[in-house]
Biopython code that builds the backbone (N, CA, C, O; Angstrom):
import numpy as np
from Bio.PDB.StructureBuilder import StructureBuilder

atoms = [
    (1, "UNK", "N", (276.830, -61.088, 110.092)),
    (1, "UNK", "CA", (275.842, -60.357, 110.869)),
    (1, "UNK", "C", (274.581, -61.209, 110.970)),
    (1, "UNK", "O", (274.140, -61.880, 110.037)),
    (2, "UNK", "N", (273.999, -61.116, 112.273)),
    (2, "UNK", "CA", (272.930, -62.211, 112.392)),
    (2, "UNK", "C", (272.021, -61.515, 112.153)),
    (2, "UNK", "O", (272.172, -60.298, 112.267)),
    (3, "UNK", "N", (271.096, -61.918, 111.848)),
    (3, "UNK", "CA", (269.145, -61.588, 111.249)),
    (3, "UNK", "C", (268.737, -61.685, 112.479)),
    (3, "UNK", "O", (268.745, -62.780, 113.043)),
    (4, "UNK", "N", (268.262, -60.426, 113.168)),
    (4, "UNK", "CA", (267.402, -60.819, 114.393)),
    (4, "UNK", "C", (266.350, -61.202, 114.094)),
    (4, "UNK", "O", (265.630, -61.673, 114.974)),
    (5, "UNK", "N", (265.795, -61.113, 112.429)),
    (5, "UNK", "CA", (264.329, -60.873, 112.524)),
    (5, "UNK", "C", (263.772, -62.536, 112.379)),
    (5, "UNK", "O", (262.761, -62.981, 112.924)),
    (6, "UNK", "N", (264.962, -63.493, 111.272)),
    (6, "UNK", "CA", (264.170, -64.920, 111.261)),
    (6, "UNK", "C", (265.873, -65.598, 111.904)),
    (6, "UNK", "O", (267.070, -65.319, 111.852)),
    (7, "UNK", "N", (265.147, -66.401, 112.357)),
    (7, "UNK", "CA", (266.267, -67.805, 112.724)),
    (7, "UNK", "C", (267.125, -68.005, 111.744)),
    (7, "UNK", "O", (266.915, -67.375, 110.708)),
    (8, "UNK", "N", (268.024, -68.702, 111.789)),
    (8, "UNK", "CA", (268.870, -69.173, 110.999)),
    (8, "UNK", "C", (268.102, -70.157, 110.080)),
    (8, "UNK", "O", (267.121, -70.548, 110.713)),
    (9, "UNK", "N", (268.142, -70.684, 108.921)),
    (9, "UNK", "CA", (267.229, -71.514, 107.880)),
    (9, "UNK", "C", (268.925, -72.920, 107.831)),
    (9, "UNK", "O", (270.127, -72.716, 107.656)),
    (10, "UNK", "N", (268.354, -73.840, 108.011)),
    (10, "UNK", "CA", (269.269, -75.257, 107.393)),
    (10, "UNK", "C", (268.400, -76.205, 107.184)),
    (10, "UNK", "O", (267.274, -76.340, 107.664)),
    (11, "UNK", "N", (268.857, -76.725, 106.594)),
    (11, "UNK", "CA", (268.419, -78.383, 105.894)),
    (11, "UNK", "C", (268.747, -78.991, 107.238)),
    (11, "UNK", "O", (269.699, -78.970, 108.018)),
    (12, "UNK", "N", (267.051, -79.771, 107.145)),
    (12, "UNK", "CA", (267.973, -81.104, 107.767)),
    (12, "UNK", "C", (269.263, -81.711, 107.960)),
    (12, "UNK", "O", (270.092, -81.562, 107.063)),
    (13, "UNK", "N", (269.594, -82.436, 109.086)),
    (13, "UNK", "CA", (270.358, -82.767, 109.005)),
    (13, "UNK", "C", (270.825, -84.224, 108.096)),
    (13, "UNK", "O", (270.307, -85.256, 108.525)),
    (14, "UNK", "N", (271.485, -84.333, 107.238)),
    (14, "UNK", "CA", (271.586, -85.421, 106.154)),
    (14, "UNK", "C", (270.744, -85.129, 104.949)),
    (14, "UNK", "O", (270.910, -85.884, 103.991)),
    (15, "UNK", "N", (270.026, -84.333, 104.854)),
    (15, "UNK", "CA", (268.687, -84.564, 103.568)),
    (15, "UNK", "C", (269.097, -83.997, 102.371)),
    (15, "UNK", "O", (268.344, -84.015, 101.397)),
    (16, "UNK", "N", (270.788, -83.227, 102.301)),
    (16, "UNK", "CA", (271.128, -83.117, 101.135)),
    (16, "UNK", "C", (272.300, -84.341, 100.752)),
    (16, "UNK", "O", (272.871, -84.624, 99.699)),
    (17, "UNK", "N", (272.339, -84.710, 101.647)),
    (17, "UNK", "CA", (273.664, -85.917, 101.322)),
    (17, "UNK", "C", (273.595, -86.559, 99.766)),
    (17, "UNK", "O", (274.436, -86.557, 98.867)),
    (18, "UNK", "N", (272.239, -87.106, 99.834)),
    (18, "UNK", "CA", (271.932, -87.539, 98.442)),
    (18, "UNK", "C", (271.570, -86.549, 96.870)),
    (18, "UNK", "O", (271.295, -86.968, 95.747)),
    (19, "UNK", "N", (271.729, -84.975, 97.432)),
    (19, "UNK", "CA", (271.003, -84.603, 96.268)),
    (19, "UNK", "C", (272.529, -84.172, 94.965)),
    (19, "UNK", "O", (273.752, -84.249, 94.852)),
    (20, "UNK", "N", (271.629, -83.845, 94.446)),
    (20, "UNK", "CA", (272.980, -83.676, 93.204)),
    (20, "UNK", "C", (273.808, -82.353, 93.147)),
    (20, "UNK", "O", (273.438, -81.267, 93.593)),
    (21, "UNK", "N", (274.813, -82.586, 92.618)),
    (21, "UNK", "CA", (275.745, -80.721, 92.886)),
    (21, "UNK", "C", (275.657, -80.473, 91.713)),
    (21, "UNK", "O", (275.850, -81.105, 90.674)),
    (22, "UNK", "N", (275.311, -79.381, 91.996)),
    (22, "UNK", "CA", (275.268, -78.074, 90.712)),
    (22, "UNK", "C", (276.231, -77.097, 90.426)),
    (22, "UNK", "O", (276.120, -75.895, 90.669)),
    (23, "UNK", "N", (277.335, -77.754, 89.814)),
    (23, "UNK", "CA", (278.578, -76.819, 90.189)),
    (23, "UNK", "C", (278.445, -75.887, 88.219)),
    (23, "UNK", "O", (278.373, -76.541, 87.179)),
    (24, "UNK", "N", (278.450, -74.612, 88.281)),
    (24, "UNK", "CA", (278.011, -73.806, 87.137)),
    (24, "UNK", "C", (279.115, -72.127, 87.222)),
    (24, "UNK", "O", (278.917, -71.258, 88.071)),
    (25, "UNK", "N", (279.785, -72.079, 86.557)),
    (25, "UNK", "CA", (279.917, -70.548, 86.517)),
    (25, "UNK", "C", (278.710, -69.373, 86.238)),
    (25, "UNK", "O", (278.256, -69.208, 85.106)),
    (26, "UNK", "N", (278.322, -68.704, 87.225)),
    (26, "UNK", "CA", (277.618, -67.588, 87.097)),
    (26, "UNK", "C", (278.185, -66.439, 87.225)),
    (26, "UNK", "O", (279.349, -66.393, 87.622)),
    (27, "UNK", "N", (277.468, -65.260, 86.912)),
    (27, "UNK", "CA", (277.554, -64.068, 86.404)),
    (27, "UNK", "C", (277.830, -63.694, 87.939)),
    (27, "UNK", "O", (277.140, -64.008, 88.909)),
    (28, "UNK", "N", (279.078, -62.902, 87.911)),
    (28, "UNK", "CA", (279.332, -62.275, 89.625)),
    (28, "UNK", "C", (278.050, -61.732, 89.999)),
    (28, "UNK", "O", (277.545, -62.300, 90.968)),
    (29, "UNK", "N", (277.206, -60.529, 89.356)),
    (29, "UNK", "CA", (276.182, -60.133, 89.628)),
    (29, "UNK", "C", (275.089, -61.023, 90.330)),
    (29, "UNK", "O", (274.443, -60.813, 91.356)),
    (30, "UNK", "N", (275.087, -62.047, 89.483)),
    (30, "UNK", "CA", (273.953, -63.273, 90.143)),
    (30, "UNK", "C", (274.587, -63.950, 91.121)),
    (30, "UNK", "O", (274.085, -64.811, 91.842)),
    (31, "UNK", "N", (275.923, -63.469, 91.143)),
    (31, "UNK", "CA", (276.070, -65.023, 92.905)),
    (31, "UNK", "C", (276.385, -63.747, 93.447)),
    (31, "UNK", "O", (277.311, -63.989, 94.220)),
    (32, "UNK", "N", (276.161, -62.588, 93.488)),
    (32, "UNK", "CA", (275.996, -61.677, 94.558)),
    (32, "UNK", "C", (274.811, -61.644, 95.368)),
    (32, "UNK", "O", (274.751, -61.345, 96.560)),
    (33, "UNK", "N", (273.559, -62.093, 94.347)),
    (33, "UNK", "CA", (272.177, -62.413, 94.631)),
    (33, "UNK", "C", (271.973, -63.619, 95.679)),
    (33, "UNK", "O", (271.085, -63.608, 96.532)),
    (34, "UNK", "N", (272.997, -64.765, 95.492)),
    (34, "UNK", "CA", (272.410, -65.631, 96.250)),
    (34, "UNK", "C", (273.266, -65.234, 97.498)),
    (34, "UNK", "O", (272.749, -65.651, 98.534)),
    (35, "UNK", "N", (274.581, -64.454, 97.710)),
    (35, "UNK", "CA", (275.439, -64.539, 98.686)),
    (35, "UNK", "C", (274.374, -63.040, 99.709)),
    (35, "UNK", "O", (274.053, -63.131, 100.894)),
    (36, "UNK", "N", (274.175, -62.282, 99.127)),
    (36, "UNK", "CA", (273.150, -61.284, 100.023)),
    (36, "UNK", "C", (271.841, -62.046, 100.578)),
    (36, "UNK", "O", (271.523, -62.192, 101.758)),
    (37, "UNK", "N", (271.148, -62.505, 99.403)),
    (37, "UNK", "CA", (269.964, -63.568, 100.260)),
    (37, "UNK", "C", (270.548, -64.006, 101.504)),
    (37, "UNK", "O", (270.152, -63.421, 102.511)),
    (38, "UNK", "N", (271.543, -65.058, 101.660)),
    (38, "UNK", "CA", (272.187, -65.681, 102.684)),
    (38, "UNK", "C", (272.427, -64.921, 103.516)),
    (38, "UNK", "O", (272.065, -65.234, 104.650)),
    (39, "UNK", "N", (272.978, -63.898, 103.364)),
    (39, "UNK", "CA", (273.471, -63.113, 104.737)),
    (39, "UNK", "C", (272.051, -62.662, 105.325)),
    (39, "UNK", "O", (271.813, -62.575, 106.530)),
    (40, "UNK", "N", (271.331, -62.444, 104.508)),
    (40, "UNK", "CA", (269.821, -61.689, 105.007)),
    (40, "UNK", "C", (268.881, -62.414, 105.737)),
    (40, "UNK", "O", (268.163, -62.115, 106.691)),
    (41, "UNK", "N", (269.086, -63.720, 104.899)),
    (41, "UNK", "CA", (268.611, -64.972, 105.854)),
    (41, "UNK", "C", (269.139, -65.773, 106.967)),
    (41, "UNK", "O", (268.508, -66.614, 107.608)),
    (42, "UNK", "N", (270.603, -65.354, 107.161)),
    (42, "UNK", "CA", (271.501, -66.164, 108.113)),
    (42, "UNK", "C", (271.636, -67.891, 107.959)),
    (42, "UNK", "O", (271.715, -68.782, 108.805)),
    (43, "UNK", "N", (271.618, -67.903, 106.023)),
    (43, "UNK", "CA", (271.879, -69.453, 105.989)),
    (43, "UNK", "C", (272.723, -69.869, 105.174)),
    (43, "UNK", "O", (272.853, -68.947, 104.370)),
    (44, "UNK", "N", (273.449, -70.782, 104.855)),
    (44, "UNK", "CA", (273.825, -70.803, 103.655)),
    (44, "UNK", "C", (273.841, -70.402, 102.448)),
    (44, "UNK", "O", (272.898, -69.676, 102.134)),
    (45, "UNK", "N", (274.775, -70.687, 101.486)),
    (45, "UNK", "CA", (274.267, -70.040, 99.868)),
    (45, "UNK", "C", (273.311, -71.069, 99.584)),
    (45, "UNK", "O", (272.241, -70.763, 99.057)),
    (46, "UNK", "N", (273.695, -72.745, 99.996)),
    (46, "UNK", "CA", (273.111, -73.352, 98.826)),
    (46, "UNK", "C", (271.779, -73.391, 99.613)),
    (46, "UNK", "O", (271.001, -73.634, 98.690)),
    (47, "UNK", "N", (270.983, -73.302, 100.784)),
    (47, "UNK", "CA", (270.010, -72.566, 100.769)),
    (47, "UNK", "C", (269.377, -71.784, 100.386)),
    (47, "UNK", "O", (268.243, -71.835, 99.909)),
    (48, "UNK", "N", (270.048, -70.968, 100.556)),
    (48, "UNK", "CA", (269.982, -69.243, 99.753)),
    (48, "UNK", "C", (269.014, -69.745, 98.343)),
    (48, "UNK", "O", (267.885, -69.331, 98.078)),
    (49, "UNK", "N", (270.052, -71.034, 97.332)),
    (49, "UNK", "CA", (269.986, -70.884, 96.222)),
    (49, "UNK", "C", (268.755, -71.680, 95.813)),
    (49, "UNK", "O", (268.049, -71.486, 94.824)),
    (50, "UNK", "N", (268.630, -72.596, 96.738)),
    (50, "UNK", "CA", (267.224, -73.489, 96.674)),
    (50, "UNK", "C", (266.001, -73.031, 96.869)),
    (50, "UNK", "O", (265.045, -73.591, 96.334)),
    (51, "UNK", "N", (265.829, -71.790, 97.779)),
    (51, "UNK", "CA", (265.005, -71.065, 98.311)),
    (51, "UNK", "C", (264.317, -69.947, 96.893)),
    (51, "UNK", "O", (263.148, -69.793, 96.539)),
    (52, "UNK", "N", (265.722, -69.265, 96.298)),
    (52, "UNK", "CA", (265.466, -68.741, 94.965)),
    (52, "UNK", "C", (265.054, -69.513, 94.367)),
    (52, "UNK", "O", (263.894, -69.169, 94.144)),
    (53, "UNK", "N", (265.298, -70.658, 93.790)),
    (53, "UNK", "CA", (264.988, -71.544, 92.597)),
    (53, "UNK", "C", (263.819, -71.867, 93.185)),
    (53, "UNK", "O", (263.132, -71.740, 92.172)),
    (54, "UNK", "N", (262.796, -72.287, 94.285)),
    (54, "UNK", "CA", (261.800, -72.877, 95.032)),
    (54, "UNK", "C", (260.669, -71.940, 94.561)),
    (54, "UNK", "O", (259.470, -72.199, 94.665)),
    (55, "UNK", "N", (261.191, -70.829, 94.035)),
    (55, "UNK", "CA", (260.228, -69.483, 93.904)),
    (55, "UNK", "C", (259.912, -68.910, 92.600)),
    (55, "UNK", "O", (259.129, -67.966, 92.491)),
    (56, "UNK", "N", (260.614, -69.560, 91.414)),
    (56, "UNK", "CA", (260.763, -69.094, 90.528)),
    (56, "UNK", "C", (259.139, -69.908, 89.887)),
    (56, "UNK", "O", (258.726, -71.033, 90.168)),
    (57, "UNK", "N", (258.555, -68.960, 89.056)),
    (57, "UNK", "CA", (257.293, -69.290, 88.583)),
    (57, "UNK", "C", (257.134, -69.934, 87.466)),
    (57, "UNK", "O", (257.317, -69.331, 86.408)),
    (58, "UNK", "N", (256.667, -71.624, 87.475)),
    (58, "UNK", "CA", (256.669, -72.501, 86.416)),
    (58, "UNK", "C", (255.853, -72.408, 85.625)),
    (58, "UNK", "O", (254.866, -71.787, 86.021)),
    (59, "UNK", "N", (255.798, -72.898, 84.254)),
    (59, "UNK", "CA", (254.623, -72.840, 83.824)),
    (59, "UNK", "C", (254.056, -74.771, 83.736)),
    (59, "UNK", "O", (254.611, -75.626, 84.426)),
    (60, "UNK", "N", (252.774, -75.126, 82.652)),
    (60, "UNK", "CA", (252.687, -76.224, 82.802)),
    (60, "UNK", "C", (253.722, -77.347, 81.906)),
    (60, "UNK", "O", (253.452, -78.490, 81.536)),
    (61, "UNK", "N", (254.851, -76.638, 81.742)),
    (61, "UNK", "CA", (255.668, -77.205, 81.007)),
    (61, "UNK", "C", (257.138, -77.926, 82.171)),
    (61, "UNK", "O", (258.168, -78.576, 81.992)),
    (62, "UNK", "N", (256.473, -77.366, 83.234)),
    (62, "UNK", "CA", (258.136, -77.255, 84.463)),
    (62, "UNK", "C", (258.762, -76.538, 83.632)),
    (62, "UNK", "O", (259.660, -77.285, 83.244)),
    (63, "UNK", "N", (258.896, -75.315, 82.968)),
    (63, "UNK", "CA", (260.065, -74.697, 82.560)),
    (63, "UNK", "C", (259.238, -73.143, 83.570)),
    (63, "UNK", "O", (258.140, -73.032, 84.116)),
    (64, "UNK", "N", (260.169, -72.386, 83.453)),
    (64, "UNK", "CA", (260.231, -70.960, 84.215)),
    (64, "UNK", "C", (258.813, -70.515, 82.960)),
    (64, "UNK", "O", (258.260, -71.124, 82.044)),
    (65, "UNK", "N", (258.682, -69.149, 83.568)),
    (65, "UNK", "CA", (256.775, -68.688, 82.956)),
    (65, "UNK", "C", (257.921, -67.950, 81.492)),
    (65, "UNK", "O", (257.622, -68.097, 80.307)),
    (66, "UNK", "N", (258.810, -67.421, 81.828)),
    (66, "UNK", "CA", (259.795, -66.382, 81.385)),
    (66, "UNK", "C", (260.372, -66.925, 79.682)),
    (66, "UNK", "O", (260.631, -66.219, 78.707)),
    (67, "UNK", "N", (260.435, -68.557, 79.848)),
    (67, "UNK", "CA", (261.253, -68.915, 79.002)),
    (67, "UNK", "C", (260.812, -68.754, 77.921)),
    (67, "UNK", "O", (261.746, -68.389, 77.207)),
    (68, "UNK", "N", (259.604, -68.836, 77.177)),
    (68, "UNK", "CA", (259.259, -68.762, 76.011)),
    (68, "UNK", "C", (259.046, -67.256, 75.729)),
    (68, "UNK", "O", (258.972, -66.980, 74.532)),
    (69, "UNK", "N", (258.955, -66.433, 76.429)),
    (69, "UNK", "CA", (259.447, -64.928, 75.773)),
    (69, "UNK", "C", (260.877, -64.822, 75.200)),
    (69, "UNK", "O", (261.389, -64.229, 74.251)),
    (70, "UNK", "N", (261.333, -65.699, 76.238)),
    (70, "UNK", "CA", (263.288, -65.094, 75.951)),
    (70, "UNK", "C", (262.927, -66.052, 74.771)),
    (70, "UNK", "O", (262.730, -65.332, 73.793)),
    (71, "UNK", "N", (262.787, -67.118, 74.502)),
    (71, "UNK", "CA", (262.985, -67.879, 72.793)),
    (71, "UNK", "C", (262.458, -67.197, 72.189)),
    (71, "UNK", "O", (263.166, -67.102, 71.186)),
    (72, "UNK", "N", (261.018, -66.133, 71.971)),
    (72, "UNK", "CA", (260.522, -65.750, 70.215)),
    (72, "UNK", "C", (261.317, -64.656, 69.918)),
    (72, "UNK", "O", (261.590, -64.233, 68.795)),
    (73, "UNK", "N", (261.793, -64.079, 71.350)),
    (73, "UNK", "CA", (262.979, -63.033, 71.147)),
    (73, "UNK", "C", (264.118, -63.074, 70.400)),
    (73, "UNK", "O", (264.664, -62.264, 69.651)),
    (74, "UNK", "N", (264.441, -64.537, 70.869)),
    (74, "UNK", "CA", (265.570, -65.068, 69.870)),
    (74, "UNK", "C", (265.389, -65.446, 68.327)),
    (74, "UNK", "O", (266.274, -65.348, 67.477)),
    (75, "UNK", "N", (263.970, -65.935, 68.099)),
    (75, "UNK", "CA", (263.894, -66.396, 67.136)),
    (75, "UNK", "C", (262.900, -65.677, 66.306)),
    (75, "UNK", "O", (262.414, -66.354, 65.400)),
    (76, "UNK", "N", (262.303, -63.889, 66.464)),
    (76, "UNK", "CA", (262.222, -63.435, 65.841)),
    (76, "UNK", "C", (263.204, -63.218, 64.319)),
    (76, "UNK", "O", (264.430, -63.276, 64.411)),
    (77, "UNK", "N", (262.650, -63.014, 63.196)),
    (77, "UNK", "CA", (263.451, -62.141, 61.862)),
    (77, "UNK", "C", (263.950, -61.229, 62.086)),
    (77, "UNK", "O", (263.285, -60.797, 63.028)),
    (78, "UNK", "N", (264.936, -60.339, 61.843)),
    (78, "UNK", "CA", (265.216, -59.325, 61.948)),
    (78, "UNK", "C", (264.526, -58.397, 60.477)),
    (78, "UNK", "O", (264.224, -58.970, 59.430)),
    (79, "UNK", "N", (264.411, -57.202, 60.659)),
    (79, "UNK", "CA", (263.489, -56.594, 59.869)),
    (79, "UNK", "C", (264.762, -56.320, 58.569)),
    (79, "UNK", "O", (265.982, -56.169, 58.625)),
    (80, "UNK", "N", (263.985, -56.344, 57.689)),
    (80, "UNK", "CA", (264.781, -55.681, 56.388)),
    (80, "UNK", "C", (264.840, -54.326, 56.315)),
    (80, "UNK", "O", (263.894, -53.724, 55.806)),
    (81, "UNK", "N", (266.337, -53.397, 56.979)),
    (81, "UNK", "CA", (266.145, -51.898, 56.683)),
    (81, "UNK", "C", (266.308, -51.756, 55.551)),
    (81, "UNK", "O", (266.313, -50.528, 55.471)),
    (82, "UNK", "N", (266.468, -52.169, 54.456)),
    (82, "UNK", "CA", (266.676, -52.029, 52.791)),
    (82, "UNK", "C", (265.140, -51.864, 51.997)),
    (82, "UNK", "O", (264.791, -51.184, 51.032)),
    (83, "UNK", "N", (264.397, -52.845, 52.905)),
    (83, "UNK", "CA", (262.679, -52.705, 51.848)),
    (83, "UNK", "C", (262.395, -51.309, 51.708)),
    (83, "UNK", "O", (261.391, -50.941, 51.098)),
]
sb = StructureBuilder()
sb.init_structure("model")
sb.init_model(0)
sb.init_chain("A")
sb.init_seg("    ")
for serial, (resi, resn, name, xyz) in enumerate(atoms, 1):
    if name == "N":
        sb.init_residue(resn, " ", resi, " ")
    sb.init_atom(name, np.array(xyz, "f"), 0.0, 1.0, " ", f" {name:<3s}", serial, name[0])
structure = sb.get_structure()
């Protein structure tokens, strides 16, 4: 189904030739995310997927703003229910 509302979105022509493949098993849930983007946008996934990743909020580390919550999460103690 076409997007009346934006154009179709592509890469240049050739300008991914050189970039690297990211071939990864994801969570069906999450490549449902990039396969709806695409249809919504009328472009590809791996558009789709560059466009997501283009958006995601860095901090001054280049890592996502997100990541160091998910680590103290992990690397909290767990509490002693025995004390």
């Amino acid at each position: 189904m076409r997007n009346q509302k934006m154009p179709a979105l592509r890469n240049e022509r050739g300008v991914a030739k050189h970039w690297p493949v990211a071939s990864h098993r994801v969570n069906p849930d999450l490549k449902a995310i990039i396969e709806q983007t695409a249809e919504y946008l009328d472009c590809s996934q791996a558009v789709a997927l560059n466009l997501i990743l283009a958006h995601v909020d860095l901090g001054s580390d280049g890592l996502p703003t997100w990541v160091d919550e998910e680590r103290q999460e992990e690397e909290a103690l767990p509490l002693d229910k025995t004390a």
